[in-house]
C-alpha positions as CSV (number, residue, x, y, z in Angstrom):
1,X,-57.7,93.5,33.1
2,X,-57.2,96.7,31.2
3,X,-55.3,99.9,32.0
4,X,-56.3,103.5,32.0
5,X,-53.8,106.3,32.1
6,X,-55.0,108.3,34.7
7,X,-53.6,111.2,37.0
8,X,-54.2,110.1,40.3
9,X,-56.4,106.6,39.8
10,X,-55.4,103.9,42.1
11,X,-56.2,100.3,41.2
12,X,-56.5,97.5,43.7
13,X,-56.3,94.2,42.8
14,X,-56.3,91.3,44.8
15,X,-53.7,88.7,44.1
16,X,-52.7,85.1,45.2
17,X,-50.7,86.2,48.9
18,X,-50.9,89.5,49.8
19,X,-49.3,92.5,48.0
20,X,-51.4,95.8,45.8
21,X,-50.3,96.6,42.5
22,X,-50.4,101.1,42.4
23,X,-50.9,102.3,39.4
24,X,-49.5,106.0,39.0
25,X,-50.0,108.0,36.1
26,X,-47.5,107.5,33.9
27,X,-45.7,104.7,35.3
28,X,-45.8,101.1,37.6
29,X,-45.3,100.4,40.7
30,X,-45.1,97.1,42.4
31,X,-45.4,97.3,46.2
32,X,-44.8,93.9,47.6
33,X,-47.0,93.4,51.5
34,X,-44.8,91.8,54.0
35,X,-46.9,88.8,54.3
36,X,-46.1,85.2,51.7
37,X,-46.8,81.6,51.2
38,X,-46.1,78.2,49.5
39,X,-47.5,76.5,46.7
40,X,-47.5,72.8,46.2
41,X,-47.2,71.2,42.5
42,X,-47.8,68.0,40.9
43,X,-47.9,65.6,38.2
44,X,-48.4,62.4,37.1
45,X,-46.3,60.7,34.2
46,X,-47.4,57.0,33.4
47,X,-45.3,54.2,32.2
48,X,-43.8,54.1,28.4
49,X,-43.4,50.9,27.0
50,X,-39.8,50.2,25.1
51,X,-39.1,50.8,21.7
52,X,-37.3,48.9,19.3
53,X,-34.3,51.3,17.3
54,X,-33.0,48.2,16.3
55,X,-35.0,45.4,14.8
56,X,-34.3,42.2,16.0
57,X,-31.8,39.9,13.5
58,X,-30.3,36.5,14.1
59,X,-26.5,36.0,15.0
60,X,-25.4,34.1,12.7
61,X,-28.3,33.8,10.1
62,X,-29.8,31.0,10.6
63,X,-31.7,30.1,7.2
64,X,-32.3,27.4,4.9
65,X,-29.0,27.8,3.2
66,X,-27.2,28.5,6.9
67,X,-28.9,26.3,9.0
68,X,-28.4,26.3,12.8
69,X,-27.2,22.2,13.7
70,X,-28.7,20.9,16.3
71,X,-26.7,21.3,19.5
72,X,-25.2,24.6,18.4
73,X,-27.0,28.3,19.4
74,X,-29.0,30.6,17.6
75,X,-28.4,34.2,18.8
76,X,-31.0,36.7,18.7
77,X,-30.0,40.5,19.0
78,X,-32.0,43.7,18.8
79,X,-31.6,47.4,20.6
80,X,-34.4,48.9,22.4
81,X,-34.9,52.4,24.2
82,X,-36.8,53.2,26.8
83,X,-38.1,57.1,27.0
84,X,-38.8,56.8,30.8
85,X,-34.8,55.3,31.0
86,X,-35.6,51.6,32.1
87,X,-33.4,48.6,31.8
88,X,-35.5,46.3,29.2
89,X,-35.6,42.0,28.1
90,X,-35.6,41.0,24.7
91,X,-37.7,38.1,24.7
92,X,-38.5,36.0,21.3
93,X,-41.5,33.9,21.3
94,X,-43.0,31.0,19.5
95,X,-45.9,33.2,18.5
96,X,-47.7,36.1,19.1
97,X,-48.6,37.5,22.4
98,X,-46.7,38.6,25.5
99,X,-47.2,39.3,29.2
100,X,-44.9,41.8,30.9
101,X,-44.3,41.0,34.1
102,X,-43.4,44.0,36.8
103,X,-39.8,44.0,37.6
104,X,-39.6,40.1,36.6
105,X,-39.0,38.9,32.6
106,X,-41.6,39.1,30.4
107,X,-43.9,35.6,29.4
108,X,-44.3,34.7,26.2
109,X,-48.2,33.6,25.3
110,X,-46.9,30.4,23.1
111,X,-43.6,29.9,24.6
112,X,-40.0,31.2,24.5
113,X,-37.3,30.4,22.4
114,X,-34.9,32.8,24.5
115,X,-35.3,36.2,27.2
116,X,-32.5,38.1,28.1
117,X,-30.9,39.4,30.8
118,X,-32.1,42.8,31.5
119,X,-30.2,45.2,29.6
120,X,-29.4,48.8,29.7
121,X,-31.7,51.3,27.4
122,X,-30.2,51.8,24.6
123,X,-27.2,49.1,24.4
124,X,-28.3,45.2,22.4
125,X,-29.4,43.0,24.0
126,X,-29.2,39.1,23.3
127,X,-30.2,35.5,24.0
128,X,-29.7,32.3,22.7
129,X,-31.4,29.4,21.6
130,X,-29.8,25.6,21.6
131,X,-31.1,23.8,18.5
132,X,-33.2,20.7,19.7
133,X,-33.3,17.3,18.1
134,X,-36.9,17.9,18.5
135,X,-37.2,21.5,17.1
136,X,-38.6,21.4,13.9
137,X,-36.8,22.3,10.7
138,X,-38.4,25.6,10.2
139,X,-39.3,28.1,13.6
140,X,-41.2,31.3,13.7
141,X,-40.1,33.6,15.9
142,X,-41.7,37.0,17.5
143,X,-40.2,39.6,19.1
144,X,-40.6,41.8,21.7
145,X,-39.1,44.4,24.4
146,X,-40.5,44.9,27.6
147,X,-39.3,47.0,30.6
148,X,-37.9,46.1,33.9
149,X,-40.6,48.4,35.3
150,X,-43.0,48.3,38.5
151,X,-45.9,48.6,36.1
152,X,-43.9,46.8,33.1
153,X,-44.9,47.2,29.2
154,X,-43.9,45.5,26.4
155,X,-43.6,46.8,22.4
156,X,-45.4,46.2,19.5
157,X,-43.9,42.7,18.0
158,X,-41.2,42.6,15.3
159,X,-39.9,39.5,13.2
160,X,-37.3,40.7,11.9
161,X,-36.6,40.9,7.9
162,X,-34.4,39.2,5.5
163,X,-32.2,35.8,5.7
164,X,-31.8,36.9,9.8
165,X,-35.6,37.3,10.2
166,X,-38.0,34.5,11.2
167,X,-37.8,32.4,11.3
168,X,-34.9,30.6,12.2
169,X,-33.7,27.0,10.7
170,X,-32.0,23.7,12.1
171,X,-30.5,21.4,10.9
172,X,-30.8,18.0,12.1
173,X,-28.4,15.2,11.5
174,X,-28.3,12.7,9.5
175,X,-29.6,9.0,10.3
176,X,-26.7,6.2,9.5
177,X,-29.0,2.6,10.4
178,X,-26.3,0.7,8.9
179,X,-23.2,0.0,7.2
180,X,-22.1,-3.0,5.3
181,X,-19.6,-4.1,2.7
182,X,-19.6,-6.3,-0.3
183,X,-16.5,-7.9,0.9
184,X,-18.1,-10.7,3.8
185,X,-16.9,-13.2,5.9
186,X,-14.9,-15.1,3.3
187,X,-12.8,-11.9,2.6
188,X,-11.5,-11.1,-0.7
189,X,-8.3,-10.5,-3.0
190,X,-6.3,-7.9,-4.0
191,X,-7.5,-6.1,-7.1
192,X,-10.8,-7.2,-6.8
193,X,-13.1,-3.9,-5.2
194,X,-15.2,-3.7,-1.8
195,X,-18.1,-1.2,-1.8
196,X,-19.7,0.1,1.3
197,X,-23.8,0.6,1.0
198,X,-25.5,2.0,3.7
199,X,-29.2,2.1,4.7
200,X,-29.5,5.9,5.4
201,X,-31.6,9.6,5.1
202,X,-32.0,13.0,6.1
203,X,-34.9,14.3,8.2
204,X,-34.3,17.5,7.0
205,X,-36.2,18.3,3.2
206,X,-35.4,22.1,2.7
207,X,-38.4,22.8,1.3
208,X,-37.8,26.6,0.8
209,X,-34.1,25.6,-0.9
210,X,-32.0,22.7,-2.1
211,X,-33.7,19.9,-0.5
212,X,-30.4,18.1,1.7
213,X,-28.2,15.5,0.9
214,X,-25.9,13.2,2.6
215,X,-22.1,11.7,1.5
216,X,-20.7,8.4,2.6
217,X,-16.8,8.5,3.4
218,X,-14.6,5.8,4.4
219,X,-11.4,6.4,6.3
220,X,-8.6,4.1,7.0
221,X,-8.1,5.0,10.6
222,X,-10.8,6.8,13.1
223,X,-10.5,10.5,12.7
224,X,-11.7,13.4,11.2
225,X,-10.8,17.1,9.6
226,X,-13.9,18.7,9.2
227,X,-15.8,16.3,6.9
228,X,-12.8,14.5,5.4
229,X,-10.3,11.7,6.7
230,X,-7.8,13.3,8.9
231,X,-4.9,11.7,7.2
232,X,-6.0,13.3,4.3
233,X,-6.2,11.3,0.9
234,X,-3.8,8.9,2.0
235,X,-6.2,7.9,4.6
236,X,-9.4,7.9,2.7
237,X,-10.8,4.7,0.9
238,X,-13.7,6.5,-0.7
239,X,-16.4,9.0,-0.8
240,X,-19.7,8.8,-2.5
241,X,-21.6,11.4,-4.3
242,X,-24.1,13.3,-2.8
243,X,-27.5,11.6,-2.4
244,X,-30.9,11.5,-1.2
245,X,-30.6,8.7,0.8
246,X,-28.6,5.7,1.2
247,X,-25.1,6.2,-0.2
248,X,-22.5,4.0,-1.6
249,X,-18.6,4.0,-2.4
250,X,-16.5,1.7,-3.9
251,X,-12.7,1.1,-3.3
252,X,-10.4,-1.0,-5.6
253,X,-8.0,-3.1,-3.2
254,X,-4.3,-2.6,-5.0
255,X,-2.5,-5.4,-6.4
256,X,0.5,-6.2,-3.6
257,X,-2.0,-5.3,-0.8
258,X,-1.2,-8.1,2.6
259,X,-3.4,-10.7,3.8
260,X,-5.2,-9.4,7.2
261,X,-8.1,-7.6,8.1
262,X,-8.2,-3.6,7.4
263,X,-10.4,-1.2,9.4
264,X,-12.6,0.8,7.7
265,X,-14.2,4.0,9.4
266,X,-17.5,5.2,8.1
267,X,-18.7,8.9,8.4
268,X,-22.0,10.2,7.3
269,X,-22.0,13.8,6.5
270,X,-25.3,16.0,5.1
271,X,-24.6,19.3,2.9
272,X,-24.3,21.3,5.1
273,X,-21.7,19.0,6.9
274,X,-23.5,17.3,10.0
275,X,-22.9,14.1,10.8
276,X,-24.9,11.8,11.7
277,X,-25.9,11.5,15.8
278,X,-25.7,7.4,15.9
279,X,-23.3,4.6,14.3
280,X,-20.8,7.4,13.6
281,X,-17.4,6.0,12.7
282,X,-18.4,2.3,12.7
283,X,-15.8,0.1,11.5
284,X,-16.9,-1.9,8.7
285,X,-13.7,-3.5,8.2
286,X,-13.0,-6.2,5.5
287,X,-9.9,-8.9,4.9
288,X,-8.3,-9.5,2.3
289,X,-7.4,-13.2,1.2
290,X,-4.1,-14.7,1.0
291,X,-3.3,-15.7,-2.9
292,X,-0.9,-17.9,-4.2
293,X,2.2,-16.6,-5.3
294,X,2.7,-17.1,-9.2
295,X,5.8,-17.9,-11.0
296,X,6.5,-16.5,-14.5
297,X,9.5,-15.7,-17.1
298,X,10.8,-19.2,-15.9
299,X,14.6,-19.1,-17.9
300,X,17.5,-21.3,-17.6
301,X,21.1,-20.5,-18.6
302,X,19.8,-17.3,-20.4
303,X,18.4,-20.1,-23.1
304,X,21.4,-21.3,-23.5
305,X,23.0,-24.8,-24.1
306,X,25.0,-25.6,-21.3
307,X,28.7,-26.0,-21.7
308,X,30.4,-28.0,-18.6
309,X,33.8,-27.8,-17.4
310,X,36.4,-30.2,-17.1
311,X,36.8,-32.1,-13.5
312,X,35.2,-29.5,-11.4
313,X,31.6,-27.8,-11.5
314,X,29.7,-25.1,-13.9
315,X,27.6,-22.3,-12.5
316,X,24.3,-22.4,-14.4
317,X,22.3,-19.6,-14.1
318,X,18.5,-20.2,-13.2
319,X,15.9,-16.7,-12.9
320,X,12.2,-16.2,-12.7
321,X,9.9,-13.4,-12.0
322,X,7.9,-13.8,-8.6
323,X,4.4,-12.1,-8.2
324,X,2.6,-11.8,-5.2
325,X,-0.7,-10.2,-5.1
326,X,-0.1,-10.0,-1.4
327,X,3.2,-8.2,-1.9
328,X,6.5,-9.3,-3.1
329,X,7.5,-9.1,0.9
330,X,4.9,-11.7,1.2
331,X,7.4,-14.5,-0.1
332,X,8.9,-17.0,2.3
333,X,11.5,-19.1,-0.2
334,X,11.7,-19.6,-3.5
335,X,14.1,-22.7,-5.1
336,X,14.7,-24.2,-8.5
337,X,14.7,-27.9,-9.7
338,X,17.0,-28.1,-12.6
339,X,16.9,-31.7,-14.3
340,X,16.6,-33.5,-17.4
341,X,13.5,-33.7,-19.0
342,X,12.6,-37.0,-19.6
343,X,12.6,-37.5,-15.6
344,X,10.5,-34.4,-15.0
345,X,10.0,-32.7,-12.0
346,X,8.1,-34.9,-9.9
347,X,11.0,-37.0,-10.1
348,X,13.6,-33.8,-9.1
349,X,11.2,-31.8,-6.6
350,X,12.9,-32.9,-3.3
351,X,16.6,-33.6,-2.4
352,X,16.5,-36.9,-1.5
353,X,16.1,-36.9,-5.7
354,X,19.1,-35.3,-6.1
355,X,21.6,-37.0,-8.7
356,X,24.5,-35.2,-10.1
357,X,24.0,-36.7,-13.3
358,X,20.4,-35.9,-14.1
359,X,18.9,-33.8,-10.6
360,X,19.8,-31.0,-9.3
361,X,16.6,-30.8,-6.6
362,X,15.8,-27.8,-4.1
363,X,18.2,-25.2,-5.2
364,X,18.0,-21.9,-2.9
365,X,17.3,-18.5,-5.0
366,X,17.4,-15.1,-4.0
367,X,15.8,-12.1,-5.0
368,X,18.2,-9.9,-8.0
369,X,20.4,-6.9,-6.6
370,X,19.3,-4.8,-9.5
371,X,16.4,-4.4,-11.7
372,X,13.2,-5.7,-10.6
373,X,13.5,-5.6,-6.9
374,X,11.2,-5.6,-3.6
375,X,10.6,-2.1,-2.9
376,X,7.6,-3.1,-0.5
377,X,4.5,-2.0,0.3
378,X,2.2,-3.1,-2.6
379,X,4.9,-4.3,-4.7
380,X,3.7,-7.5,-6.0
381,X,6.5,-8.9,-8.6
382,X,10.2,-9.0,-7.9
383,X,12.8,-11.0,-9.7
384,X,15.2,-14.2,-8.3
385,X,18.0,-15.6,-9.7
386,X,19.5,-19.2,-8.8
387,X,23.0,-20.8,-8.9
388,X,23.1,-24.8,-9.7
389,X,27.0,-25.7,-9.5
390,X,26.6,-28.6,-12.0
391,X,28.5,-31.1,-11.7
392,X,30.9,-32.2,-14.9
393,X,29.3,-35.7,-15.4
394,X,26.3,-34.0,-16.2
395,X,24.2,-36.4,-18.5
396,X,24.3,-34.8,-22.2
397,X,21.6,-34.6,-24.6
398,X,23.2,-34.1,-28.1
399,X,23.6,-36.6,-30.6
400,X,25.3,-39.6,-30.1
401,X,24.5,-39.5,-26.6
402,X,22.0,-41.5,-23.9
403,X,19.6,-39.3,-24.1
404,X,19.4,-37.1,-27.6
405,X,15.6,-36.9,-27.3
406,X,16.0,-34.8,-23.7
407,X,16.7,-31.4,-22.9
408,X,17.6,-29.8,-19.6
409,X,14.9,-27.9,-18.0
410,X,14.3,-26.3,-14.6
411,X,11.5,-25.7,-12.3
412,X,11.0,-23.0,-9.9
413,X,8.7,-23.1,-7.0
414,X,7.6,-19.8,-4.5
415,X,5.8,-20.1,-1.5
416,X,4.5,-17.4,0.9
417,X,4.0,-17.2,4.3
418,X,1.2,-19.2,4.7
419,X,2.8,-21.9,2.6
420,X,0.9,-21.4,-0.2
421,X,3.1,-22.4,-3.4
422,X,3.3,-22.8,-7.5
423,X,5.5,-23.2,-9.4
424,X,6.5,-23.2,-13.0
425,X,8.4,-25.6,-16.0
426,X,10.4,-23.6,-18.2
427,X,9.2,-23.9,-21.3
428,X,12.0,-24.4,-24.0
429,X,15.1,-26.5,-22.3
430,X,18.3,-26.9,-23.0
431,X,20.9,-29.0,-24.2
432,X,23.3,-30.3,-21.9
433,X,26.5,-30.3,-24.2
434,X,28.8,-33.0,-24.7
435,X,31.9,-32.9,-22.7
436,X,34.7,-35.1,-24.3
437,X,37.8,-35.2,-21.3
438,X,40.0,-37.2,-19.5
439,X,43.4,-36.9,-17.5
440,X,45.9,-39.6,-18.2
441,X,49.2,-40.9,-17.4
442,X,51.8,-38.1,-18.1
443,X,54.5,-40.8,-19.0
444,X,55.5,-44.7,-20.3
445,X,58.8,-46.2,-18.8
446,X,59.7,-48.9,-20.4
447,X,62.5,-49.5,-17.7
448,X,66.1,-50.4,-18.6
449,X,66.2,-53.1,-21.5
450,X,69.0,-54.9,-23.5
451,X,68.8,-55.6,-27.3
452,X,66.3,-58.2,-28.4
453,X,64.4,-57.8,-25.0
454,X,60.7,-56.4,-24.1
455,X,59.2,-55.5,-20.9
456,X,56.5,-56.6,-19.1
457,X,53.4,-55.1,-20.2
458,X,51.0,-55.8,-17.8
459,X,52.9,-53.4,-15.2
460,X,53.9,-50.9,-18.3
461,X,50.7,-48.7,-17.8
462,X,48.9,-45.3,-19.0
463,X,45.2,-45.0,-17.0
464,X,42.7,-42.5,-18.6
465,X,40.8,-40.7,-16.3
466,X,36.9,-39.9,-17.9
467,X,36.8,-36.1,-16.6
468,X,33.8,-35.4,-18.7
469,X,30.3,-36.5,-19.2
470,X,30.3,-39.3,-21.9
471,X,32.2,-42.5,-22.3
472,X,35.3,-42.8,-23.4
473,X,37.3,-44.5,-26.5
474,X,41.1,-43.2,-27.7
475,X,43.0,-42.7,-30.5
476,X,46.5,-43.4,-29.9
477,X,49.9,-42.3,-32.3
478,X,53.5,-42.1,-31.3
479,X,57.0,-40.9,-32.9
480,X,60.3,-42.9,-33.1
481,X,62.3,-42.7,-30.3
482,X,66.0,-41.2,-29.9
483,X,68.8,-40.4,-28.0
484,X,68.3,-36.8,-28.8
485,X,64.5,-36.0,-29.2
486,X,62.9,-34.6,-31.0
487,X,65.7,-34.1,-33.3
488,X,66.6,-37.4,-33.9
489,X,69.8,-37.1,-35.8
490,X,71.4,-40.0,-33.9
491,X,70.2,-43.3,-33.0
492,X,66.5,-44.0,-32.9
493,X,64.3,-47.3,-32.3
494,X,61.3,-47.1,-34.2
495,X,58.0,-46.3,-33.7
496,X,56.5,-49.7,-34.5
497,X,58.7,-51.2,-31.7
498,X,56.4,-50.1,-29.6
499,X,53.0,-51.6,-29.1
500,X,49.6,-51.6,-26.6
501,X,46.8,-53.9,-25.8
502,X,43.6,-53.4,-23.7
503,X,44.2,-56.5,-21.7
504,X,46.7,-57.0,-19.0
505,X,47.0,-60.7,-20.3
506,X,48.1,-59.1,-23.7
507,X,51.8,-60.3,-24.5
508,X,53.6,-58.2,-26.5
509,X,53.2,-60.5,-29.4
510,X,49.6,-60.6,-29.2
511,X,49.7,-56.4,-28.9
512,X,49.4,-53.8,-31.8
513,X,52.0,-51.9,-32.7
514,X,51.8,-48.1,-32.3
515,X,52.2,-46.4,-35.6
516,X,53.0,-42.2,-36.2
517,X,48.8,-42.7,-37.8
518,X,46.2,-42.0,-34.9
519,X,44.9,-45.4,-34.5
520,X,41.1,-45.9,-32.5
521,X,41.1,-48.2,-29.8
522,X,38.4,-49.1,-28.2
523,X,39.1,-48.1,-25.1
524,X,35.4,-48.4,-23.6
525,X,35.7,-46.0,-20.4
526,X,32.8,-45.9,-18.7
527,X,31.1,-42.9,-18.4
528,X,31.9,-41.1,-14.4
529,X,28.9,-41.3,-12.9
530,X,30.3,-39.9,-9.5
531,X,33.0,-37.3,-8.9
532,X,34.2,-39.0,-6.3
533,X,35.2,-41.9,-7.9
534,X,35.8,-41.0,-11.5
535,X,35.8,-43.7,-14.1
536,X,39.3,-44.9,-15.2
537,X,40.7,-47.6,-17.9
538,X,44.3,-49.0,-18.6
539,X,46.1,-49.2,-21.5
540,X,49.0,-51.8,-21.8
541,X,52.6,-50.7,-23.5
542,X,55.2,-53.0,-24.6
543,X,58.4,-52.3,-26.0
544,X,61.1,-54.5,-28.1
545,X,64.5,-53.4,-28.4
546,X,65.5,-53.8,-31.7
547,X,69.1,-55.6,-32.6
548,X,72.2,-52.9,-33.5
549,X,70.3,-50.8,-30.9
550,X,73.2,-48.7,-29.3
551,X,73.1,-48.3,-25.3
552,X,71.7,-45.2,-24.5
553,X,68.4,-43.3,-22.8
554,X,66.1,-43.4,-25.8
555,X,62.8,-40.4,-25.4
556,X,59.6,-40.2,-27.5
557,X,56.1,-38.9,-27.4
558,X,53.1,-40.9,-27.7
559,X,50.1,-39.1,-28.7
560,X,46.2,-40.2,-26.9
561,X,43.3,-38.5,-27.8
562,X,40.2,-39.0,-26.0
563,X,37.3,-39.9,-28.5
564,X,33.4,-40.5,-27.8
565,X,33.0,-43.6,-27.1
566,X,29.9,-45.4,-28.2
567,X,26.4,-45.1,-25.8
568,X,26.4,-48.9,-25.7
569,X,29.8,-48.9,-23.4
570,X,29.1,-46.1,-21.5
C-alpha cells in the first residue's frame, strides 16, 4: 500500500471485519463500521527434555582410596532443570542407554544402581545405592535426568568427573578361614610366647591404588573401638603388621602370669578398616601351665654360727626368696627344715623326725613385712622368713664336740596351689656353738658338828644341773671357813677340812680334800638330751671339825665351775 496526498481522493480498502480507512488530504481518519468479530489462535510447544546445571557427583566419594564397604550407601546427587517446569528422576545406570517412561521413572537399558524420587526442577536430587557382597570392586555408573512428563524425555548422559565421578568403589571384607595359636592343647608357661597365625586375604586388589591389606589383632576380652581393643592397650595382646594375606602376632606371656585358660579375641581388619564378614571375634584362647615354684637365697641365721641360750630356747632366723612363675599369690605354704647336716634332710623333712637335739622338721614361714613383698598380679618372687625356737640342748658342732665334722643347715620347701613343690639346701651351714652351763646347788650344810666329828656325806649334796648342750665335768675350789666371812679375823677351820667324792659310798677318808686351787673332777654329766628332764650329777661333801675348834656358825664359799666334759661321757 502506498499513499498519495490528494485533495479530495478517497481510498477504500477492505480489511479483516468491517470498517473503511478515509483518507483526507492532509490528514487520517479512521472510521470504525458498527459491525466485529473473533479470532481464534493457536500453538503448539512440544516436550523439552531436562537439563543437567549440576553434574552428577557421589556423596561421599566413593574411590579407590575412599571406598564404599559393603553394606553401607553410596549417594549419588546431581541438579537438573526443566525449561517446560517439570518435576524430574535422577536415575544412574550400569551403562549406557535409558528409556523415559511417561509420568512413571525412567528404565535404565543395563540396569540401575539407584532412581530417585521425583524432584522439583531446579532443587538436587538423590538416590542411593547399598554396596553388595556381590558388586564388583570397581562400577561404572551413567547418568541421566528424565522428566515426570506425559510424553517424558531424558538428557544426554553424564559420568561425572573427578574422585566423585564413575565410577564408584566397594570395598569388600576381608575373609578370616581360620585362627590358631602356637600354644595347643598342652598349654604353656609363663615367659614363654603364643603367636596367633591365621589362614586369611582380601578380595579386594586396588588395582588403580595401594593394592589392600589386612591386620590381625588380638584382644583380651570381646569388644571393639573402631579397629582396636576396646579396653585399649591394656586389653590388647597384639597386632600384626599389615599384610597381603595371612597375618600373624605374637604375644610374650609375663613372668607371674596364673595357671588357667585366657580368652583371646581375634579381629581381622583391611586398610581401610573392614572387618571381616565371618569368624569375627573367635576366641582362640590358650592356657597357661602351672610351674613349680622355686626356692632361692636359702640363708640361715644371717650366716651366722648359732649361739644358744642357757635353759630356755634361741630364735634362729631362717629366710629364702620364693618365685613363682604363676605369681607370688600362687603360693599355698612354705616351711623350713633346720637340722644338722650329717642327718640331712630326708632325715628332717617331716615332724614325726623332729628331735630337739638335731631336727627341727616342718617349721611354718611367712612372707617379710617389708622389702620384697607380694604386691600381686604378675609378681612372681616375694621373700619369707622363718622362726625355729631351738632348743638349748642343741647338738654342737665345734671342736671337741660329737659332731665337729657337721654344720647346721636348713631346708626350705614351697608349694603352690596345685601342690606342686621344691625346695632348696642352704649351701654353707653353720656351726651350732658350744654351750658350757649348768645350775647347781646354791648351798652345803654341813649340819651342827662337835670337834673331831664329820658328817655324813652321802646326804651332804650339791647336784649340777647340765643347762647347755655338751657334757659336763667341774672344777671345784673353796676358801677357809670363819665365824666372820669373808674377813676372817677370828676363828676359821680350814679349807682342806673340807673334802668331796663322786660316790655316795665315798667316806670322808676315802674323799679329796678341797683346796683354795680349782681342782677338775670328773664329774661326767651327761649331756641333756630333753628339756624336760635335764641331765643332773651329785657331788658328795664331807666336813671334819678340827680339834681347838671354838663353838660357833662357821660360813665359806666353795667355788664349781662347769668344764667340758669329754665326748666319750657325754
Amino acid at each position: 500500500m502506498y499513499r498519495k496526498k490528494l485533495k479530495k481522493i478517497i481510498y477504500v480498502l477492505r480489511l479483516t471485519g468491517t470498517f473503511l480507512l478515509i483518507l483526507n488530504s492532509g490528514f487520517y481518519q479512521v472510521v470504525l463500521a458498527q459491525d466485529s468479530e473473533t479470532v481464534s489462535t493457536s500453538v503448539t510447544v512440544g516436550n523439552s527434555a531436562p537439563s543437567f546445571t549440576v553434574t552428577p557427583f557421589e556423596t561421599p566419594e566413593s574411590s579407590g582410596t575412599s571406598p564404599t564397604d559393603v553394606g553401607e550407601q553410596v549417594t549419588f546427587q546431581a541438579r537438573g532443570s526443566d525449561s517446560n517446569g517439570d518435576s524430574y528422576y535422577l536415575a544412574i545406570c550400569k551403562g549406557t542407554g535409558i528409556t523415559a517412561n511417561n509420568n512413571s521413572q525412567p528404565t535404565c537399558t543395563a540396569g540401575a544402581w539407584c532412581v530417585s524420587d521425583p524432584t522439583a526442577s531446579g532443587e538436587d536430587a538423590t538416590c542411593s545405592h547399598t554396596a553388595l557382597q556381590g558388586d564388583a570392586e570397581s562400577n561404572d555408573w551413567v547418568a541421566y535426568v528424565c522428566d515426570h512428563n506425559g510424553a517424558s524425555a531424558c538428557s544426554g548422559l553424564s559420568t561425572g568427573s573427578g574422585d566423585t565421578g564413575s565410577p564408584f568403589k566397594v570395598n569388600h571384607p576381608p575373609i578370616l578361614n581360620t585362627i590358631n595359636n602356637t600354644v595347643g592343647v598342652g598349654g604353656t608357661d609363663p615367659g614363654h610366647t603364643v603367636t596367633w597365625t591365621t589362614n586369611s586375604s582380601t578380595l579386594d586388589n586396588d588395582e588403580d591404588t595401594v593394592a589392600d591389606t589386612i591386620t590381625l589383632v588380638i584382644c583380651k576380652t570381646a569388644g571393639l573401638s573402631g579397629t582396636a581393643c576396646d579396653g585399649g592397650v591394656e586389653d590388647t595382646y597384639c597386632s600384626s603388621s599389615a599384610v597381603a594375606n595371612n597375618p600373624s602376632c605374637s604375644y610374650q606371656i609375663p613372668v607371674g602370669t596364673a595357671d588357667q585358660s585366657y580368652s583371646a579375641y581375634a579381629y581381622l581388619f583391611d586398610n581401610h578398616g573392614l572387618g571381616a564378614s565371618a569368624n569375627q571375634e573367635t576366641d582362640s584362647s590358650y592356657t597357661v601351665n602351672n610351674v613349680a615354684p622355686v626356692v632361692s637365697s636359702v640363708t640361715v641365721n644371717g650366716g651366722s654360727d648359732i649361739t644358744l641360750t642357757e635353759n630356755t630356747t634361741t630364735a634362729v632366723a631362717l629366710t629364702a626368696t620364693i618365685t613363682d612363675n604363676n605369681g607370688c599369690s600362687d603360693l599355698s605354704s612354705v616351711i623350713a627344715s633346720l637340722y644338722r647336716s650329717d642327718l640331712g634332710y630326708s632325715a628332717c623333712d617331716i615332724n614325726a623326725e623332729d628331735d630337739d637335739n638335731n631336727c627341727y622338721a616342718e617349721i611354718s614361714c611367712t612372707e617379710v613385712v617389708a622389702g620384697n613383698t607380694c604386691v600381686g598380679g604378675t609378681d612372681a618372687s616375694v621373700g619369707y622368713e622363718c622362726t625355729v625356737n631351738v632348743q638349748y640342748h642343741a647338738d654342737p658342732t665345734t671342736a671337741s664336740t660329737e659332731y665337729p665334722d657337721s654344720t647346721w643347715k636348713d631346708t626350705i620347701k614351697a608349694t603352690d596351689d596345685d601342690a606342686v613343690a621344691h625346695n632348696l639346701e642352704v649351701t654353707t651351714g653353720v656351726e651350732m656353738n658350744t654351750l658350757i652351763a649348768f645350775d647347781v646347788t646354791a648351798s652345803i650344810g654341813y649340819g651342827n658338828l662337835s670337834v673331831g666329828q664329820t658328817n655324813d656325806m652321802s646326804s651332804t649334796t650339791t647336784i649340777v644341773t647340765a643347762t647347755g648342750n655338751v657334757g659336763l665335768d667341774q672344777e671345784l675350789s673353796g676358801t677357809n671357813m670363819c665365824t666372820d666371812y669373808p674377813g676372817c679375823a677370828g676363828s676359821t677351820i680350814a679349807v682342806g677340812s673340807q673334802k668331796w667324792a663322786l660316790s655316795s659310798a665315798t667316806g670322808y677318808g676315802g674323799a679329796t680334800a678341797l683346796t683354795g686351787i680349782a681342782d677338775e673332777a670328773e664329774l661326767n654329766c651327761l649331756k641333756t638330751t630333753s628339756s624336760g628332764t635335764p641331765q643332773t650329777k651329785s657331788t658328795y661333801w664331807g666336813l671334819l671339825i678340827p680339834d681347838g675348834t671354838p663353838p660357833g656358825t662357821f660360813t665359806g664359799e666353795n667355788t664349781i665351775t662347769a668344764k667340758l666334759g669329754e665326748t666319750a661321757n657325754w
